[in-house]
N, C-alpha and C positions, 0 to 999 in steps of 0.2 A: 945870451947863448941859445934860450930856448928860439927865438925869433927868429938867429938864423940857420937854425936846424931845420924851423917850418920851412923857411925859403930855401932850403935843399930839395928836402920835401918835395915842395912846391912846381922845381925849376928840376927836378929828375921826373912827376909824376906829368909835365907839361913833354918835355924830351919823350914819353915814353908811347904819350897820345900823337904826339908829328910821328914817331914813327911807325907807330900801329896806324896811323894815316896814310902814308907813303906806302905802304905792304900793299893796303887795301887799295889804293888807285895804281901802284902796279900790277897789280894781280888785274884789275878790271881793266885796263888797258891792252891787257895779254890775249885778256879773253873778248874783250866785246871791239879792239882793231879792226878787225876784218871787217864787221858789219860796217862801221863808219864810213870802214874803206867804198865798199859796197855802195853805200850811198852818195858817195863824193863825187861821181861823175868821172873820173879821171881811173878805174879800176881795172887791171887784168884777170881776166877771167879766166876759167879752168874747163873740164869737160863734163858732160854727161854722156855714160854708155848704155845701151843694151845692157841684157844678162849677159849675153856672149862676146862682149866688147864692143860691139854696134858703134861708132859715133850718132849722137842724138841733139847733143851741142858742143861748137865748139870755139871755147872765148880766147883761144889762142892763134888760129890761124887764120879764125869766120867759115863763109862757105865755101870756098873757092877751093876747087878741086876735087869734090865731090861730084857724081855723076847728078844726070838731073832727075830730079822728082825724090831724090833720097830723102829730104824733109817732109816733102807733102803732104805724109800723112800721119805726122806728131807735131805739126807745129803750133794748135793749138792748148795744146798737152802739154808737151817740154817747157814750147815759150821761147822768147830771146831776152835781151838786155834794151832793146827799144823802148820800151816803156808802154808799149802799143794792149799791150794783155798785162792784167796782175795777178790773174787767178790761175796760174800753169806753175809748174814746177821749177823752172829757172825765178821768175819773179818770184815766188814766195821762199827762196832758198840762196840770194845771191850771197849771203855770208858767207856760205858753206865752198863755194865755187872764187873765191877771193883769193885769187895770189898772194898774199901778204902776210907778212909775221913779222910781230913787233921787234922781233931781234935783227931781220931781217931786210925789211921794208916791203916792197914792191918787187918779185920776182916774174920774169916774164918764161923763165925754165921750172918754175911751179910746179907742183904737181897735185892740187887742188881738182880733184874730181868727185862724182857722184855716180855712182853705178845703182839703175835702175832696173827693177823687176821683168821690165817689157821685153817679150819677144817682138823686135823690129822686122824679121820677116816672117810671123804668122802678123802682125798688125798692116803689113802693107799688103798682104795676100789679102786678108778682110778686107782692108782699102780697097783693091780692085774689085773681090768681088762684089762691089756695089754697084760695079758700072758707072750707070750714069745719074743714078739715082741716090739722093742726100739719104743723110742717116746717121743713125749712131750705134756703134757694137762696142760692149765692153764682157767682158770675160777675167776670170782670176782663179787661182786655187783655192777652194773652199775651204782647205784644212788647212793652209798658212798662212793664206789673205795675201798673196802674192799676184799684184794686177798685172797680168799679162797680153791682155788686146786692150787697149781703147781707143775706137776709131771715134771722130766726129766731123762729119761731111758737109758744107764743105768748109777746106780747112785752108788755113793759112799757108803758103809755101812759105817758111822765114827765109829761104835762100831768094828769092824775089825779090823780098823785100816791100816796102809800101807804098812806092811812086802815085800807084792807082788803089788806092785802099778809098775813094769816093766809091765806085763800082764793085766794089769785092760785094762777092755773094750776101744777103742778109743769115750770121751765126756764124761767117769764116772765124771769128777772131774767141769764140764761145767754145771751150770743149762742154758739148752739151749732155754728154752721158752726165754731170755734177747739178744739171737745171731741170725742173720739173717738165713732167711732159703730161699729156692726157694716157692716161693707162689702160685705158678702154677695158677689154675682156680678162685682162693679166692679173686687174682689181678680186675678182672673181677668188683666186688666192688668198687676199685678205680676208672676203667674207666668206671663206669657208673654215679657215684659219677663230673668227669670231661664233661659228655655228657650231664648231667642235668644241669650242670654250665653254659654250651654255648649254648646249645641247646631249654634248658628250657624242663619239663615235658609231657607240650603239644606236641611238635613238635617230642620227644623223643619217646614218644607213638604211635605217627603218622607213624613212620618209618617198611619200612618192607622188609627183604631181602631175597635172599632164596639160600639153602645148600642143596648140591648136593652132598657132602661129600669129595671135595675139592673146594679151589679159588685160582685161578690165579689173584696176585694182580696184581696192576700198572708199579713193576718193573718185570711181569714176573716170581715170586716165588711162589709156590704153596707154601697156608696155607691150613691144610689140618682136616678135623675133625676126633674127637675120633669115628662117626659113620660112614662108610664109604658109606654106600648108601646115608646117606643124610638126612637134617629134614625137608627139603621142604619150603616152604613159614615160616617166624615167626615175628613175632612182637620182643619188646625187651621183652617182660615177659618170652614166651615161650625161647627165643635163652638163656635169664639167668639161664633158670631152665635145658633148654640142654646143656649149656654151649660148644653152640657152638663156634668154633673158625670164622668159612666164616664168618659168620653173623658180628662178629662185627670186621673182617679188612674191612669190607666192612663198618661199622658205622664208623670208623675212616677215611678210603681215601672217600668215599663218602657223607659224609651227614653236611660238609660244619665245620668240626671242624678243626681250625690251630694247629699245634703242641705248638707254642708259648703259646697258651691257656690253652692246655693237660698240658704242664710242670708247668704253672701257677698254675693250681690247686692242682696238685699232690706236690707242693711246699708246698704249702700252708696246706698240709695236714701232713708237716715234710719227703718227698724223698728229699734225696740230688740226686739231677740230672746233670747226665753228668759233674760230675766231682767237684761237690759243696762236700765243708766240711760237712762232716757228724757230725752229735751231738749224742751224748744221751740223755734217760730217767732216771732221779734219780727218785729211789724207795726206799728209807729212805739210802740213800748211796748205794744201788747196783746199777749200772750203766747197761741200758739195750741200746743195739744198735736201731739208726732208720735208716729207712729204706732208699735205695739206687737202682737206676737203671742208665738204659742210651738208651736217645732218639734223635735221629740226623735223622734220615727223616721218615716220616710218610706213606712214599711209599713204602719203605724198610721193608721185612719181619721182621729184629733184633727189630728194634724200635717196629714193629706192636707185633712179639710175648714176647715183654716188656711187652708190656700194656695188654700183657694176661697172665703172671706173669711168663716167661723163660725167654729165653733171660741172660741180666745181674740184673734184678730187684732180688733183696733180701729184708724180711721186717721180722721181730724178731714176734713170735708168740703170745707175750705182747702187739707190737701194733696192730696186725691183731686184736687183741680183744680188745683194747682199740679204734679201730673206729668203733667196734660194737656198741661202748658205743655212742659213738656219734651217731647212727644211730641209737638206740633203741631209745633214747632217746627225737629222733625226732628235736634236735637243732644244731648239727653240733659240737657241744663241748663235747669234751669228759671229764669223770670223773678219776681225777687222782688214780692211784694202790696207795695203800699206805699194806705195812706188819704189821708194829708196831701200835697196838691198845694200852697201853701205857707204860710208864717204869716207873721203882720205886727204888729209890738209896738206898745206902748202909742201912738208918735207916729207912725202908720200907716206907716211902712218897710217895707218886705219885708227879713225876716230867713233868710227859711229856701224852697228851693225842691223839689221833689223831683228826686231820681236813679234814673234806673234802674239795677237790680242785679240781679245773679245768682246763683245758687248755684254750688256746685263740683260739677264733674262728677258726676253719679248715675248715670247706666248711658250706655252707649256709642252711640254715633250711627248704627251699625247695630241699634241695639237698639229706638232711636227712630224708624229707618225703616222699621222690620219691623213694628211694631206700629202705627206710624198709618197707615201700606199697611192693615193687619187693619182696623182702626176707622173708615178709612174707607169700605174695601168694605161694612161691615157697614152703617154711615148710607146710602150709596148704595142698596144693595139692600133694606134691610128698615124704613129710617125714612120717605126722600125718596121712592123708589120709589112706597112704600104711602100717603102722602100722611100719615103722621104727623107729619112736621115738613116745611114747604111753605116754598120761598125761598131754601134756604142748603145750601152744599155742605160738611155736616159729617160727624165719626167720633166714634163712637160706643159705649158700653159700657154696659147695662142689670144691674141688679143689684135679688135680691129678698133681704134677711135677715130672719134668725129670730130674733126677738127675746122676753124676758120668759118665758125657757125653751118657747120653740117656740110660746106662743099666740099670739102677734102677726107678721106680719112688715112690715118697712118695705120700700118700693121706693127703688132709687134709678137715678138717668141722668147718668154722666159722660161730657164730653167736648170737642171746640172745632169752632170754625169756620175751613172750610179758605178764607181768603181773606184776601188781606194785606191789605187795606181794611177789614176787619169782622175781627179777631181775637179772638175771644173764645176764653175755655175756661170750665167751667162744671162744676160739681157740685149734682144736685138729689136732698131727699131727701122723699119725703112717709111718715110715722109711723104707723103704725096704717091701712094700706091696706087693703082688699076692694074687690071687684070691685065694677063701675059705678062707682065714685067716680073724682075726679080725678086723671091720671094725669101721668107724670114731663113724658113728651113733650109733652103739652100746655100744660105748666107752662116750661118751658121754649121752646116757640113763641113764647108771650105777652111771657116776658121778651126775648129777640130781638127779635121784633118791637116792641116799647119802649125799645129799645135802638138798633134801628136809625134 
């Protein structure tokens, strides 16, 4: 009797594992379908819009009948389903965009879409205003983290298509606002960012050096400025808004800063230095590089013209503006980018909304006040002032790098908008700059005011 009680027992406690079995791979089949689908090669796709309903992809009808150049200038951002890019937003999201539901199957009346952050016409207004000249602009709301321009030039048409993708531009297929670039004078930012950390705002003010239009550092290496007579005596306001070089290899070997400090902060702010593992920024799955240099002695021109952003320092044009955010913002934290404002599955629901987020502490709130005080004095007197940028009370940081072993240099203009109604922050970078051509500030007017 007792024996075959156990084998009751035994033969209900097995029945009760198959079906807590079966719960569990219907449930995962519910949920993780679509991805499979995704993968299988044989999937119907759904749409990505605009904030304002924009089409930006669309896996149901393709391009046809859209006027021309509508793609032009997100398609290496969006993405398609080619296989051609896997760091844009269509590739790192096709689950999301999948017609299909396991109750269902394969619906080609779906209604699987993605509604994204992006203004499509301030991003193609950017787009033109570049002319003819490559680049990259990204812009976003600093107090939601809602990315709303990223251009990257030049770009993929996906209405084209790839017949001739041997000849396509060297970067079309790259949204390079996410890849490291030389940061030339914009660096300038971070180490003033680290001189406030050790120095403190007081003593940082206090300091005054003067340019002659070279310096012979400590090991005997001329660092030399972009003005070759000189700017004479300056504080730190004026040498930021001249962005001179003497001035601050002379803040760095002179005014009582350890390198051990510089790297601590610049740590802390996401550089892998001197040879630390680099990480990324996830932006709803696209993966954006951070930034990287290398600093081995402070006396040394390499390490000095690091921290004034040549040398080996590279920083992605997403986070040049995302410590804008931290720095508008006046707390040291910056506000996470996010693309996706929300998605909605195969039987139009809204599944997914966005959130805003933050980082963790990067440099300290006096750090953040000391330096958008700097950036904004500098847009006040030398952008708004002079009529370069007309309308808006911004701070500002100009940067020129040398790039392709010193033949080329790119310009670039970080910075934000001081106004809690218009928050932006912004990184522009135009490639292959000479004189007369189109410049940061202009580029960044147009976007603004398309924006606005």
């Amino acid at each position: 009797m007792k024996s075959i009680l156990r084998g009751r027992r035994l033969v209900t406690l097995m029945l009760l594992l198959f079906l807590a079995g079966m719960v569990v791979l219907v449930v995962r089949i519910q949920l993780e379908a679509s991805f499979y689908i995704s993968q299988s090669g044989k999937p119907c796709y759904g749409m990505v819009y605009d904030r304002e309903g924009d089409v930006l992809f669309d896996g149901i009808n393709g391009y046809s009948g859209y006027e021309s150049g509508h793609f032009a200038d997100i398609g290496s951002l969006i993405g398609d389903t080619s296989g051609q890019m896997t760091n844009t937003l269509v590739a790192r999201n096709l689950e999301l965009l999948t017609n299909y539901s396991f109750t269902t199957g394969m619906r080609r009346d779906g209604k699987s879409a993605i509604t994204t952050t992006l203004d499509h016409a301030a991003n193609q207004a950017t787009y033109k205003a570049f002319g003819k000249k490559d680049g990259i602009a990204i812009a976003y709301n600093y107090k939601t983290g809602e990315m709303l321009v990223n251009v990257s030039k030049p770009c993929v048409d996906v209405a084209k298509g790839y017949g001739d993708i041997a000849n396509f531009p060297e970067g079309s297929l790259l949204c390079k606002a996410f890849y490291g670039t030389v940061p030339g004078s914009t660096q300038k930012v971070s180490t003033v960012i680290a001189a406030t950390e050790i120095l403190g705002a007081e003593q940082l003010e206090s300091l005054s050096y003067s340019c002659s239009g070279s310096y012979l550092n400590d090991s005997h290496q001329s660092i030399n400025c972009h003005k070759s007579s000189g700017h004479g005596q300056q504080d730190i306001i004026q040498a930021f808004a001249n962005s001179c070089n003497p001035f601050f290899a002379q803040l760095l070997e002179r005014s009582g800063m350890p390198l051990d400090r510089i790297i601590s902060v610049y740590r802390g702010m996401g550089y892998a230095v001197n040879g630390d593992q680099k990480g990324t920024i996830s932006i709803d799955g696209i993966l954006s590089e951070t930034a990287s240099t290398t600093l081995k002695d402070i006396h040394d021109f390499d390490t000095q013209w690091g921290c004034m952003g040549q040398g080996e320092t590279l920083v992605s044009p997403c986070q040049l503006m995302m410590w804008q955010s931290a720095v508008a913002n006046g707390t040291g934290v910056s506000t996470k980018p996010h693309l996706i404002a929300s998605v909605t599955n195969v039987s139009g629901k809204v599944t997914q909304t966005a959130v805003t987020e933050y980082t963790e502490q990067l440099f300290s709130s006096a750090a953040a006040q000391e330096v958008r005080k700097i950036m904004l004095d500098n847009g006040k007197n030398h952008y708004v002032a002079s009529g370069k940028i007309r309308g808006y009370d911004i701070g500002v940081k100009s940067g020129t790098a040398q790039v392709n072993g010193g033949k080329e240099e790119n310009s670039l203009l970080v910075g934000f908008v001081d106004d809690p109604a218009f928050p932006i922050a912004f990184c522009v970078v135009i490639e292959k700059r000479v004189g007369g051509e189109v410049t940061t500030h202009q580029i960044v007017q147009q976007m603004l005011d398309a924006l606005k």
